[in-house]
C-alpha positions as CSV (number, residue, x, y, z in Angstrom):
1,X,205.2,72.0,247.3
2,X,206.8,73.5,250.3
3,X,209.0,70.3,250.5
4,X,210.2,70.4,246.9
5,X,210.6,74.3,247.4
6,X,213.0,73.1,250.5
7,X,214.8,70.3,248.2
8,X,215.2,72.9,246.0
9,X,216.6,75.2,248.1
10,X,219.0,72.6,249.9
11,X,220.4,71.3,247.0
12,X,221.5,74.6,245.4
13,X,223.4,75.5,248.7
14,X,225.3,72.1,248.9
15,X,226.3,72.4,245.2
16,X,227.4,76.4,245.7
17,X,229.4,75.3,249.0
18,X,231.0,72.4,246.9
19,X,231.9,74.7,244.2
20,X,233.1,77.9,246.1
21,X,235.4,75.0,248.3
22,X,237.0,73.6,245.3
23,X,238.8,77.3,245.3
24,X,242.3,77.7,247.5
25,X,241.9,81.7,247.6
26,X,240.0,85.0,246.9
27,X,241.1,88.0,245.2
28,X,239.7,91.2,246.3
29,X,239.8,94.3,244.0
30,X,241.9,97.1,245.2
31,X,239.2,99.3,243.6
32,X,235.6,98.0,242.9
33,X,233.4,99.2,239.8
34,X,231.6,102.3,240.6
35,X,233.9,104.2,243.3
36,X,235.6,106.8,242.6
37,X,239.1,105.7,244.6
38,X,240.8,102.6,245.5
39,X,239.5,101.3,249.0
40,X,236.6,103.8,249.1
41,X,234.7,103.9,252.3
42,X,237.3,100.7,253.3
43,X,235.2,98.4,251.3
44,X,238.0,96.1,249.8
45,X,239.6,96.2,253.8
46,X,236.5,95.2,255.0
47,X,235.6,92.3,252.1
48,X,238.9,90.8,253.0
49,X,238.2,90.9,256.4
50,X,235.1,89.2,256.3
51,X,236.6,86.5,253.9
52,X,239.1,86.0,256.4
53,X,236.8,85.6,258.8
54,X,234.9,82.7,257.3
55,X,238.4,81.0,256.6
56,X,239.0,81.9,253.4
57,X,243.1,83.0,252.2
58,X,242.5,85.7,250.8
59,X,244.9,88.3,248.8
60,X,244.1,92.1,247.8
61,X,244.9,91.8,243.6
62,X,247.8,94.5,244.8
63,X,249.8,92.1,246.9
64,X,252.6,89.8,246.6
65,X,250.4,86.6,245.8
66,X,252.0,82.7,246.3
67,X,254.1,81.0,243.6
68,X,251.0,78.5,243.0
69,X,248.3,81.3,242.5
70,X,250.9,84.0,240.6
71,X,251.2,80.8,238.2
72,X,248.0,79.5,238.1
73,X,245.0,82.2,238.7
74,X,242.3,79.3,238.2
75,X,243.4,78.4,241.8
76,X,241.3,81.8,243.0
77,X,237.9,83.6,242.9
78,X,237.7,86.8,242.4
79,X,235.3,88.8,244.6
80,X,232.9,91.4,243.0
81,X,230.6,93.8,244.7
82,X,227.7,94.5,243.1
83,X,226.5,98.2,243.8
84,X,222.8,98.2,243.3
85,X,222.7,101.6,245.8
86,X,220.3,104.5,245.0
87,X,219.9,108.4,247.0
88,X,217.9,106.6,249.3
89,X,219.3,103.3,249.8
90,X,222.2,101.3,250.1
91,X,222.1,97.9,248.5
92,X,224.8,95.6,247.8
93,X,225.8,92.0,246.8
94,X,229.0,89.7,246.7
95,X,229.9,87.6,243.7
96,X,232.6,85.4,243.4
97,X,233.7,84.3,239.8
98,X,236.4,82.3,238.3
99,X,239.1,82.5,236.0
100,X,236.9,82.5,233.2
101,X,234.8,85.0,234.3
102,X,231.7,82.4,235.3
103,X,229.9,83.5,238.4
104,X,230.0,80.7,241.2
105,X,228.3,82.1,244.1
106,X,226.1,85.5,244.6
107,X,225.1,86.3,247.8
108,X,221.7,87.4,249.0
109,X,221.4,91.3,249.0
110,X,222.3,93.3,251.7
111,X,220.9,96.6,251.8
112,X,219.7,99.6,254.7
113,X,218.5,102.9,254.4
114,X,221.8,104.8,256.2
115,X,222.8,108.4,255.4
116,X,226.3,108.1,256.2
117,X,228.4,106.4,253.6
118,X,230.6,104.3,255.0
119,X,228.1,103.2,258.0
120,X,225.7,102.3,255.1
121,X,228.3,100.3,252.7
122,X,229.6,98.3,256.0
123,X,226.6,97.5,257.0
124,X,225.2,96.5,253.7
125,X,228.6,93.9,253.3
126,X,228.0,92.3,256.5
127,X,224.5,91.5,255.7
128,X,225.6,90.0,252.3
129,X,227.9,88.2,253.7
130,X,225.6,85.9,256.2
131,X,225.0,83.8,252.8
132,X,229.0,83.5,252.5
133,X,229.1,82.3,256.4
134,X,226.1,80.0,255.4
135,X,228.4,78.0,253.3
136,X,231.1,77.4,255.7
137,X,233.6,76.7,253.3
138,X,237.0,74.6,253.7
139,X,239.1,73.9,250.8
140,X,238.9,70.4,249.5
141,X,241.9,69.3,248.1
142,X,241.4,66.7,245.8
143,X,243.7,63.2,245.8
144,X,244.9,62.2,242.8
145,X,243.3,58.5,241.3
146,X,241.1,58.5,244.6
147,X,239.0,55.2,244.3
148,X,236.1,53.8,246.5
149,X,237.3,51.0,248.8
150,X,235.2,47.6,248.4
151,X,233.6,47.7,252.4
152,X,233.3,44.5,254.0
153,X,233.0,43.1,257.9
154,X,236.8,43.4,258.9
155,X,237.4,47.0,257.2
156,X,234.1,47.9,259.0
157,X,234.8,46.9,262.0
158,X,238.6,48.9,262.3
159,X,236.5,51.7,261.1
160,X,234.4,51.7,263.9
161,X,237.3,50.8,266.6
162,X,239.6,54.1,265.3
163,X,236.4,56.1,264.9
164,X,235.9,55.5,268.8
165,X,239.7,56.0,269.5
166,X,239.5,58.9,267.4
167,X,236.3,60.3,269.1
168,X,237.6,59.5,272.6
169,X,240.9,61.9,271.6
170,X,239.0,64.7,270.4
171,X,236.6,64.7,273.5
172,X,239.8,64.8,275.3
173,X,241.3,68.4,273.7
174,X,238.2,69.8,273.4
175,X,238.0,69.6,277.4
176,X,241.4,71.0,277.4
177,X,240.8,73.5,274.3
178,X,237.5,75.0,277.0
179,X,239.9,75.0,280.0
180,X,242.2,77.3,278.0
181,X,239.4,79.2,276.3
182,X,238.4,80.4,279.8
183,X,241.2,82.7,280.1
184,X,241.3,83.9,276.1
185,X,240.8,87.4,275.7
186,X,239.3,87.9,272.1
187,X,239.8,86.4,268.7
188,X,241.9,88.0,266.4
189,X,242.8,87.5,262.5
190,X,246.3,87.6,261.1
191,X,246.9,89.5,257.7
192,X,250.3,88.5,256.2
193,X,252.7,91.0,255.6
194,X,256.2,91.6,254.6
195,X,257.9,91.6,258.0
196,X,255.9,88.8,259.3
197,X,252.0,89.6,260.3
198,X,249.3,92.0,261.3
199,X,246.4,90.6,263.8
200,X,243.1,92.7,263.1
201,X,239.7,92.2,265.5
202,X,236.4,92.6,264.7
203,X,236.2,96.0,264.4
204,X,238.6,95.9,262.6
205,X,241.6,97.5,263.8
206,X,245.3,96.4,263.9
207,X,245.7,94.9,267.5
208,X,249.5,94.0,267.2
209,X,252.3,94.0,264.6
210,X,254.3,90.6,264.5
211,X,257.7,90.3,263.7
212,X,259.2,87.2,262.3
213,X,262.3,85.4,264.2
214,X,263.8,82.1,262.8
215,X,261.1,80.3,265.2
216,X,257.3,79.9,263.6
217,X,255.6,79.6,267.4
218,X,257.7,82.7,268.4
219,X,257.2,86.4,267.0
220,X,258.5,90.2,268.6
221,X,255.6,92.6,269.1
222,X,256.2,95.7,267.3
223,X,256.3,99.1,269.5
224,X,255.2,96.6,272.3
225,X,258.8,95.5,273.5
226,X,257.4,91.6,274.0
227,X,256.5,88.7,272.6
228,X,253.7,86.4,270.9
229,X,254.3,82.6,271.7
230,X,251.9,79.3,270.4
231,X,251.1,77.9,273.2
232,X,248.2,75.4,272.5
233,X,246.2,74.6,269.3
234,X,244.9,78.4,267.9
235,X,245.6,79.8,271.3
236,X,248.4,82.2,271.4
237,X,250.0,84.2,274.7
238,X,251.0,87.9,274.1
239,X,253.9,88.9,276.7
240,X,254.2,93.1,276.8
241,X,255.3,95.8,279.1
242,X,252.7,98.7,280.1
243,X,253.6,101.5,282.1
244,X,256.8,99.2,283.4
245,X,254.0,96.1,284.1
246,X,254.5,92.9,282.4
247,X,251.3,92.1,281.0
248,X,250.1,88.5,280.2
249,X,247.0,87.9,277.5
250,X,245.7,84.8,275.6
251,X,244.4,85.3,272.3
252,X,243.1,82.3,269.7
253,X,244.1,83.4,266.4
254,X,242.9,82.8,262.7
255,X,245.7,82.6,260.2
C-alpha cells in the first residue's frame, strides 16, 4: 500500500513538472483577489521574485510583455494566490492556470499563525512555494517532426565516445566554475526594465541598477559611477567607486 501510495505520489509530480515546463512564462497579477490595493503587503513583488528564483521568466500582467506572449497568451500561466487566511491564521496557496482558465499545478498550503501582515503573507508564500522549487522546472521547447532514431552498435558506440568527451568537458568548467565561485559575493536576480535591468537579492532589495550600452557583457551602474562586466559563465564583476576606493565584487547572476 505504502508503495502504490509512493507510485502515486511520484507519478503526479512528474506529470505536473512536465506540464508546468511546457509553459515559456508566468504572469503575476498586479492585484490578487481579495486585497484591497495593487501589490498589497508586496505579494505580487514577492510571487515574482520567487518565480524568478526557480527559473521561471516571469512578467507582472502591467508590463511591456514580448512580441511572442503579447500575441500568443497560451505561451504563459497565470499565477493565482489562493487566500484561505482567517483572524487567526494566515494560509495561502499558488495556482498556476492556463489560457483557458484550467488549473495546472497548485501548490501545497502554506500557512503560520503571524500577527503582522506582511511577515505573515511572506512567510506563508515562501512555504507554498517549496512545491514550485520541488518541480525544478526548465522550459522544454519542443522540435518540430521529432522522431525516435532506430539504435544500433555504431550509433551506440559514438554515443558513448561524445558522452565521455562531453563528460570530461563539463568536469573541466565545473573545476573552473568552483575556482571562480570562491571569490563570488552573493547571488543576485535581474528584473528587466526599460533602461536595461534591475538585480534584486534575497531579501529582496534592489542591489544595482544596470544601464544598457551597445555591448550585452558590458552595463553602467546607476548612481554607482562603474561598471558590471561577464566575465565567466553566470559570474559577473561589479567595478564601483566608494568613498574615492575602487571596489572589485563578483556576483553570479540569474537572468
Amino acid at each position: 500500500m505504502k508503495k502504490l501510495l509512493f507510485l502515486l505520489l511520484l507519478t503526479t509530480s512528474v506529470f505536473a513538472q512536465n506540464s508546468v515546463n511546457n509553459y515559456k512564462y508566468v504572469l503575476v497579477p498586479k492585484q490578487f483577489d481579495g486585497f484591497k490595493k495593487a501589490d498589497q503587503y508586496q505579494t505580487s513583488s514577492l510571487i515574482k521574485f520567487l518565480f524568478e528564483k526557480n527559473n521561471f521568466v516571469v512578467f507582472l500582467d502591467d508590463e511591456s510583455l514580448p512580441a511572442d506572449l503579447a500575441t500568443d497568451r497560451c505561451k504563459a500561466l497565470t499565477a493565482n494566490l489562493i487566500n484561505d487566511s482567517g483572524i487567526f491564521r494566515t494560509k495561502v496557496q499558488i495556482e498556476l492556470k492556463d489560457c483557458f482558465n484550467k488549473t495546472i499545478f497548485t501548490t501545497e498550503v502554506g500557512k503560520n499563525k503571524l500577527k503582522e501582515y506582511k511577515r505573515a503573507y511572506h512567510k506563508a508564500i515562501r512555504d507554498a512555494f517549496k512545491s514550485i522549487q520541488q518541480l525544478n522546472y526548465k522550459y522544454y521547447i519542443p522540435v518540430a517532426n521529432e522522431k525516435p532514431i532506430a539504435a544500433n552498435n555504431s550509433i551506440t558506440s559514438t554515443k558513448v565516445a561524445v558522452n565521455k568527451v562531453e563528460n570530461t568537458v563539463k568536469q573541466a568548467e565545473v573545476k573552473v566554475e568552483e575556482k571562480v565561485n570562491e571569490a563570488v559575493s552573493g547571488i543576485l536576480y535581474a528584473q528587466p526594465k526599460g533602461y536595461g535591468f534591475q538585480l534584486i537579492n534575497d531579501v529582496p532589495e534592489v542591489v544595482f541598477k544596470l544601464l544598457k550600452t551597445k555591448n550585452p557583457n558590458i552595463f553602467i551602474i546607476k548612481d554607482k559611477n562603474g561598471t558590471f562586466t561577464k566575465k565567466q559563465g553566470n559570474v559577473w564583476s561589479a567595478e564601483f567607486y566608494e568613498n574615492d576606493k575602487l571596489v572589485t565584487k563578483l556576483y553570479s547572476v540569474k537572468f
